[in-house]
N, C-alpha and C positions, 0 to 999 in steps of 0.2 A: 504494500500500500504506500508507505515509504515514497518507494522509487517511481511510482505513479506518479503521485502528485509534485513529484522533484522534479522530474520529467517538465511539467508543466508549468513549472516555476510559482506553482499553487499550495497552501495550506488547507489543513484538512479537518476538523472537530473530530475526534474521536469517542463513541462510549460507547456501552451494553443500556442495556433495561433489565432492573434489579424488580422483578413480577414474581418471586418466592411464593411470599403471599397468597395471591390469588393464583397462579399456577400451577404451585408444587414443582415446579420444574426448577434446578440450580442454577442459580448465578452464574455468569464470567466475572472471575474475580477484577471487581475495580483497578487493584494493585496491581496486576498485569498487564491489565490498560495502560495505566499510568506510567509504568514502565519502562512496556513495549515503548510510550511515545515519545517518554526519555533520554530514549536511544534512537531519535529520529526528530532531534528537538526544533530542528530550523523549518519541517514541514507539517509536523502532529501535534495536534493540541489536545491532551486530557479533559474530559469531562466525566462525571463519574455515574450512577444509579445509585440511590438509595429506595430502597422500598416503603414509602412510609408507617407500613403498619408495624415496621420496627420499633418503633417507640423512641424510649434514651437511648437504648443500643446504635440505632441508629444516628441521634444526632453524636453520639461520641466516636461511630465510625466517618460521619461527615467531616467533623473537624480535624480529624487524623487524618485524611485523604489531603486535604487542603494544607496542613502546617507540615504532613512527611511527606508525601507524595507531588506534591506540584500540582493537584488538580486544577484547573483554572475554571471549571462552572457542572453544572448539575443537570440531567434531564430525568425528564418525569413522562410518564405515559399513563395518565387515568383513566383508558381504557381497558388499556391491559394489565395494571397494578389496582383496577378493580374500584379505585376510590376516588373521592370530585374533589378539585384543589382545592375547592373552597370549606373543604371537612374540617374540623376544627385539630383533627388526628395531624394532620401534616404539618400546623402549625409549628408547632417547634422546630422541624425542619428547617422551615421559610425562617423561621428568628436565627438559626446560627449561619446558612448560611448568607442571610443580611447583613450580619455582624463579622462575619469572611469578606465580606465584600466581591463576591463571583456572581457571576447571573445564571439564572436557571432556565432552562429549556422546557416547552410544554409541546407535550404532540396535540396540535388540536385538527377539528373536522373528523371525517371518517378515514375507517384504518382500512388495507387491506388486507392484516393481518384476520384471520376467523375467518374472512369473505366467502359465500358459497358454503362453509360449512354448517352445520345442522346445528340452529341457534346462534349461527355467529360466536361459534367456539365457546359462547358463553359472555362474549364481549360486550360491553354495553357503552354504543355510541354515545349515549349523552353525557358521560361525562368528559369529554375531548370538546364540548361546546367553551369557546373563547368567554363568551359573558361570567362563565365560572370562577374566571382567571381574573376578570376584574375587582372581586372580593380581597383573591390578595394584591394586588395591587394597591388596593387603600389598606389593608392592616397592615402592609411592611411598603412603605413609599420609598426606603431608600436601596429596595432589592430590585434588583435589575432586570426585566424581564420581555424573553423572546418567545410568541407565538408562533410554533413550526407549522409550515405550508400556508398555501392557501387553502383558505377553514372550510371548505366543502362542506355543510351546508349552509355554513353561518359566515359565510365573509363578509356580511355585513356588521356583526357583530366585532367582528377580529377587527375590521377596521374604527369600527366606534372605539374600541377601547385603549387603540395605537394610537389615538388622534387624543383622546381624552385624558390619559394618563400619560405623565412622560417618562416614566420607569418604561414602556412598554414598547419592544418591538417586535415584527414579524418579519419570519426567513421565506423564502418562495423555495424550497427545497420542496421533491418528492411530485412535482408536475412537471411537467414539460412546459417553458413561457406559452407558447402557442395556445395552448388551454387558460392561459388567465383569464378571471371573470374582466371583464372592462374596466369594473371601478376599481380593482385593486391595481390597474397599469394605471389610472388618473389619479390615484393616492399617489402613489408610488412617482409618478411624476410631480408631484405638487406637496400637499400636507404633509407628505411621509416620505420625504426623499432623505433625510437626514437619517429614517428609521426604518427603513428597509433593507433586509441584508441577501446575497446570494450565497444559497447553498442547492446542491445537487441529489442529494440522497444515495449516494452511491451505493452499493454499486445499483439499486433500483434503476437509480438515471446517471449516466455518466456525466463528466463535468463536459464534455465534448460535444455533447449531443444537447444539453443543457445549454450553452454556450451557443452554438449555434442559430438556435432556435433563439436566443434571447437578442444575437442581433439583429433579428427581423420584426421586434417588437418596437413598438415606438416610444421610444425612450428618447429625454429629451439629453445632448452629449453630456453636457456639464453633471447631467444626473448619474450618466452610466458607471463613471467612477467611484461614486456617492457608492450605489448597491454593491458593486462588485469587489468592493476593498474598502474604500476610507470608511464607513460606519461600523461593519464589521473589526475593524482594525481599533478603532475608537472605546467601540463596546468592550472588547476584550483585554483593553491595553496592553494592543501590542507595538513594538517599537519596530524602525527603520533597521535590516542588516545588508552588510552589503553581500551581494549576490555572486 
């Protein structure tokens, strides 16, 4: 993965989904993560899973990630970790890693994870709806937070809350541009240029193909920079190396 995105002279977010929990199924251990991207510092960026029906286990495995490990931010999937961000269970989460100061990642919209399967694996779309994520937003203002995808069914939500709150941003990872609803390229040109980030969902969608398809959208130039690097760059404080 590494040499992929070196290849292209691109940086890459790395993490698992820590869905114990509600799956039974085990983890990819964080610290491996973390690690792995260690040894690949100049193009992988650590992020980590915590599951939060963890409890304090959890927030004392979050701040270990962060002060041993180098993590630099968190993702969450409340579809398939079964719980709505806006549960009061996760809360302690959101406070330590507020007080880390990393931003967290929320898979919103619908998953194709379960798709086709009998019940939807058991997955429950509603809670991946963006308005969920507006709750914390206002309990933790000074946690930094990215809405993944375009929110399929709720992009109008995902952009009320982007626009509303300014902890709040959203990635366009995990569609093809070609597919954007309209208002999310007029956001994304206008109110939300500063807060719009590119990501690919690899390997779902390659950055290649991703890329492509995103020069044929009508993006205005001074913006293109804005998605494709400087805000993401900004969010994550990351700094200039030379190449």
């Amino acid at each position: 993965m590494a040499a992929y995105y070196r290849e292209r002279k691109m940086a890459a977010v790395v993490f698992t989904v820590d869905a114990e929990h509600a799956t039974g199924h085990p983890r990819i251990s964080n610290e491996e993560v973390a690690d792995s991207c260690a040894e690949h510092a100049d193009v992988l960026i650590p992020f980590a899973s915590v599951d939060p029906w963890k409890g304090k286990a959890g927030v004392r495995e979050t701040r270990r990630l962060v002060e041993e490990h180098g993590v630099r931010g968190f993702k969450f999937h409340p579809s398939i970790q079964g719980i709505a961000p806006n549960d009061p269970v996760t809360y302690p989460l959101y406070e330590a890693i507020e007080e880390l100061g990393v931003p967290v990642l929320f898979h919103t919209g619908q998953t194709g994870i379960g798709a086709g399967a009998p019940g939807g694996g058991g997955i429950r779309l509603k809670y991946s709806n963006p308005m969920l994520v507006d709750d914390v937003a206002v309990g933790f203002p000074e946690l930094r937070i990215i809405l993944a995808h375009p929110s399929f069914p709720w992009q109008d939500e995902a952009l009320a809350v982007a626009t509303h709150k300014p902890s709040v941003y959203i990635d366009l990872s995990g569609w093809s541009p070609k597919y954007f609803p309209p208002q999310l390229v007029r956001y994304a040109n206008t109110l939300l240029k500063d807060k719009v980030l590119f990501g690919s969902d690899f390997p779902v969608i390659t950055p290649d193909r991703w890329l492509a398809d995103f020069d044929k959208l009508e993006i205005k130039p001074e913006v293109r920079p804005k998605i494709l690097k400087d805000n993401a760059a900004r969010l994550l404080g990351l700094k200039e190396t030379a190449s």
